[in-house]
N, C-alpha and C positions, 0 to 999 in steps of 0.2 A: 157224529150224530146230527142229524137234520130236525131240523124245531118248523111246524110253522104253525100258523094263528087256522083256529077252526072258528067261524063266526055264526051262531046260531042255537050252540049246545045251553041247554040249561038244567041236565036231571044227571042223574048216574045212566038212565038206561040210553041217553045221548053219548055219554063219555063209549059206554062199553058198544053202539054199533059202531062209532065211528071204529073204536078198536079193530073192530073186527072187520072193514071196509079197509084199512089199512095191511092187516095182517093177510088180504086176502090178493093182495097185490104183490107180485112173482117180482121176486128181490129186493123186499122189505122185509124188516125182522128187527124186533126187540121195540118193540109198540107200547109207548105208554101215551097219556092220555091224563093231560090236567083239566077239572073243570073251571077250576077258580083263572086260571091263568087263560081259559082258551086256548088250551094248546095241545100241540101233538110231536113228538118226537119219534124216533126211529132209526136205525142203520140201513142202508141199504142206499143204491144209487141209480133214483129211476128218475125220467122227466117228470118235472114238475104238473104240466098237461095232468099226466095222467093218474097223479093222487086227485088234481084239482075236479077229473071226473069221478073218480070213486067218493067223495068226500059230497059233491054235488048230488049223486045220485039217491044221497042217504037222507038228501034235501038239508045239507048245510053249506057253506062257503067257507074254502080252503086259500088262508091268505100267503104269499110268503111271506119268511119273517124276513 
């Protein structure tokens, strides 16, 4: 599983777009989403790049862990 730091989330309705910003991204899967921890996990093995733009474009910042 891959973990990394979401920098910017502070409601549930932040937790769940990111969710769905990740889950939308072709070979990613099994998406959770902490808010206490800022963070985001997942299965899947894509460039980093390209979570970093899905994750930006939701207007938050994707750090790695």
């Amino acid at each position: 599983m891959t973990s990394i730091r979401i920098k910017g989330m502070s409601c549930q309705h932040c937790v769940a777009s990111t969710k769905k910003a990740l889950e939308g991204i072709q070979g990613i899967s099994a998406v959770s989403v902490n808010l206490d921890k800022g963070e985001a996990c997942f299965e899947g093995s894509v460039p980093f790049e390209t979570v970093e733009k899905a994750i930006s474009a939701i207007g938050f910042e994707a750090i790695k862990s």
